[in-house]
C-alpha positions in Angstrom: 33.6 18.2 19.9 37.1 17.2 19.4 37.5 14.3 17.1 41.2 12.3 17.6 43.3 10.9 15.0 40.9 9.4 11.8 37.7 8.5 13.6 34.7 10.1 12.3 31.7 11.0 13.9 28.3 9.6 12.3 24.8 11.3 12.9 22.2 9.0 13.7 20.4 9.3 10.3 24.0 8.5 8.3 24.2 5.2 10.9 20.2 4.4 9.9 21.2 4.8 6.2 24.4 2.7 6.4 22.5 0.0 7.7 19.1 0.5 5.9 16.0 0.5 8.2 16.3 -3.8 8.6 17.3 -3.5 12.2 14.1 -5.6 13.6 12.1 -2.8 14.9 9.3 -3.4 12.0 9.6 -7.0 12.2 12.1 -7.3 9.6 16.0 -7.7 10.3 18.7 -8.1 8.1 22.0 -8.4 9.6 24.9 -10.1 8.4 23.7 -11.2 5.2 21.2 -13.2 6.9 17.2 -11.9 6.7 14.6 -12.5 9.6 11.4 -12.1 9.4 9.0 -11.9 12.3 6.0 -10.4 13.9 3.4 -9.0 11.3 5.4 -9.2 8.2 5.9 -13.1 9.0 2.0 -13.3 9.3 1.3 -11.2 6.0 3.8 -13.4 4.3 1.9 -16.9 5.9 -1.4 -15.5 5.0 -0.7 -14.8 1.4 1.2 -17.9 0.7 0.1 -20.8 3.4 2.1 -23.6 3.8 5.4 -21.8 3.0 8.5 -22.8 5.1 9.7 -19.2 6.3 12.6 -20.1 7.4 13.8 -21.0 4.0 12.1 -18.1 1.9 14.1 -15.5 4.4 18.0 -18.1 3.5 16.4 -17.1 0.3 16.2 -14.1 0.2 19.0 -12.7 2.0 21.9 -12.9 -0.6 19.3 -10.7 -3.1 18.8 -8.3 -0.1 22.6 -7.9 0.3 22.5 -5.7 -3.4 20.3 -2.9 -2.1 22.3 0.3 -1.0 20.3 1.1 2.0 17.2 -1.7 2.2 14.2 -0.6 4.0 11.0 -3.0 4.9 9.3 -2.5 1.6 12.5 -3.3 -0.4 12.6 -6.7 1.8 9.0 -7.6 1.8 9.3 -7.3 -2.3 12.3 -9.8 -1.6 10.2 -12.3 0.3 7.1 -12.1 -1.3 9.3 -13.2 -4.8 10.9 -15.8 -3.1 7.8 -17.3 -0.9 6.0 -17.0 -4.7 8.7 -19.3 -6.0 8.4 -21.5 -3.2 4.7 -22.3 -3.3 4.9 -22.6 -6.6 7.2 -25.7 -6.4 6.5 -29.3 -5.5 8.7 -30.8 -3.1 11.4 -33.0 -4.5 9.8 -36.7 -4.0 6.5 -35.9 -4.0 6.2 -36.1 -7.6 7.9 -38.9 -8.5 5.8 -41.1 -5.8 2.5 -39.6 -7.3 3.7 -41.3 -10.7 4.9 -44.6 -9.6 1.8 -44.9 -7.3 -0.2 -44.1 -11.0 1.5 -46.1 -12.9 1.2 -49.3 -10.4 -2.7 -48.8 -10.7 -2.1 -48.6 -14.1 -0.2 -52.2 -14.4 -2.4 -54.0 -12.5 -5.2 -52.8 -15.0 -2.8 -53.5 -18.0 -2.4 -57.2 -15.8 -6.2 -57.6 -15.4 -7.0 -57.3 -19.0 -4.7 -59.5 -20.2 -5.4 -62.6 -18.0 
């Protein structure tokens, strides 16, 4: 096989390794910097932490992806399952703050009762 000027032929193992094994056939993908998770990892991942937004745990967990050499499922589902942790782990943003103002209303009006 004649190879021209400074192109160089890749098996198909050194292409699989370049790219890691994140090329969707497992339900994982990982292209671009960008992680997608479908399939049975997507349902393992909802199972073990419900109410997760998916979506955001893979925007996540792409830029950590980007430092493994040659990522593979595993590597990735170690990814997610870190960042989906995080993420349940969290309140949302304005949830907590409406929780204390509705307790500290209940609160006044007790602190009003008494005193009249």
């Amino acid at each position: 096989m004649a190879i021209k000027g400074e192109t160089k032929a890749k098996s198909a193992r050194a292409t699989q390794r370049s790219r890691g094994t994140l090329d969707g056939s497992a339900g994982v993908e990982f292209a671009g910097g960008k992680l997608t998770v479908t399939g049975e990892p997507a349902a393992l991942l909802q199972t073990e932490y419900p109410g997760i937004d998916l979506r955001a745990v893979c925007d996540r967990a792409g830029p950590d992806m980007a430092r493994f050499n040659y990522p593979n499922v595993d590597d990735a589902m170690t990814v997610l399952r870190k960042w989906a942790r995080i993420a349940s782990e969290s309140k949302p943003p304005g949830k907590s703050t409406s929780t204390v103002t509705d307790e500290m209303r209940r609160i006044q009006a007790i602190v009003g009762a008494n005193r009249s």
